[in-house]
C-alpha positions as semicolon CSV with decimal commas, in nm:
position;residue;x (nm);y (nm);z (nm)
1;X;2,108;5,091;13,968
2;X;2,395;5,070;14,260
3;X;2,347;4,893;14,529
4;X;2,368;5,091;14,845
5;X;2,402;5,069;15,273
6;X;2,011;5,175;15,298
7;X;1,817;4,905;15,419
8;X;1,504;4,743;15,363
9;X;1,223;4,536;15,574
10;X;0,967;4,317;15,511
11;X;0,704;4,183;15,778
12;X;0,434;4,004;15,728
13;X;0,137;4,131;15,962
14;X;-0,119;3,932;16,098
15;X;-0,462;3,891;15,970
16;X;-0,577;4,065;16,316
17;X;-0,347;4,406;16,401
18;X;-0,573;4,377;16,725
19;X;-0,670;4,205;16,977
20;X;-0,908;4,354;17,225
21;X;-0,818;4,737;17,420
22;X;-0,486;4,779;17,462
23;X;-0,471;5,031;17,747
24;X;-0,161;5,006;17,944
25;X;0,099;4,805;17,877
26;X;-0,020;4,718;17,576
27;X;-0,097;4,385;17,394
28;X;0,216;4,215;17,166
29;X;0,118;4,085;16,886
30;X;0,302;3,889;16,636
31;X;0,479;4,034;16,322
32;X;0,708;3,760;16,073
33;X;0,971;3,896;15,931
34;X;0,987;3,758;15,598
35;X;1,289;3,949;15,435
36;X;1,540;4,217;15,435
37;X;1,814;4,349;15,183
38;X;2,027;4,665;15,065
39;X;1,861;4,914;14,904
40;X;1,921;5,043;14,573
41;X;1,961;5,463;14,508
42;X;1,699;5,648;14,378
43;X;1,412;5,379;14,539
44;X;1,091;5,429;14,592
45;X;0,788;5,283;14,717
46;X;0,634;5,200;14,397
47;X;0,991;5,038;14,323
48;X;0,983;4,861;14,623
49;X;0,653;4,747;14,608
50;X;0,695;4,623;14,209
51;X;1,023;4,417;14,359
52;X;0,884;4,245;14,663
53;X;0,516;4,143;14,533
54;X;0,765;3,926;14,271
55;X;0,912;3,751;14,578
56;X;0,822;3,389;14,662
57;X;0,722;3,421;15,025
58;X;0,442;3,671;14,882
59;X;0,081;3,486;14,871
60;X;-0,254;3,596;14,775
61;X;-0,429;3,792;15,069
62;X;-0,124;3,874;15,276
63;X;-0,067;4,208;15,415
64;X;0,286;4,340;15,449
65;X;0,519;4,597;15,638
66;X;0,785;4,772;15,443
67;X;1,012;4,980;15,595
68;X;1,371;5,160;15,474
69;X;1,451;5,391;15,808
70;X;1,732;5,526;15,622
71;X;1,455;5,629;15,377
72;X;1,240;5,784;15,519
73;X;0,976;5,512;15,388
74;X;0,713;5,304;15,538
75;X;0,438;5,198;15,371
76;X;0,201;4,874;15,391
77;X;0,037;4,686;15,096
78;X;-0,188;4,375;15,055
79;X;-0,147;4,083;14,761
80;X;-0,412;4,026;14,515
């Protein structure tokens, strides 16, 4: 696979997405990110997916945020 200028992020989400209404302004809440890196041509989610749950920062019950803009992808997942 070639390396390519697509790009990829990782965020870990917080265990609450929520906290109370968020009429208005809305209510921040805190995303980490935990990595980011070129993409590679022909990915795909499942690709993706496979790559980062081998990643050290990944832990047992953590929910993440992947998204490649140039990709059209965006997809969440949670670790075993």
């Amino acid at each position: 696979m070639q390396i390519n200028d697509t790009m990829v992020y990782v965020y870990r989400l917080p265990a609450r997405l929520a906290d109370g209404f968020a009429f208005g302004a809305g209510k921040p809440i805190t995303f980490q990110n935990v990595d980011w890196f070129n993409g590679v041509n022909g990915m795909d989610r499942e690709m993706l997916e496979t790559e980062i749950r081998g990643k050290a920062y990944v832990k047992p019950g953590q929910t993440f945020l992947v998204m490649s803009p140039e990709n059209d992808l965006t997809f969440t997942f949670t670790s075993p």
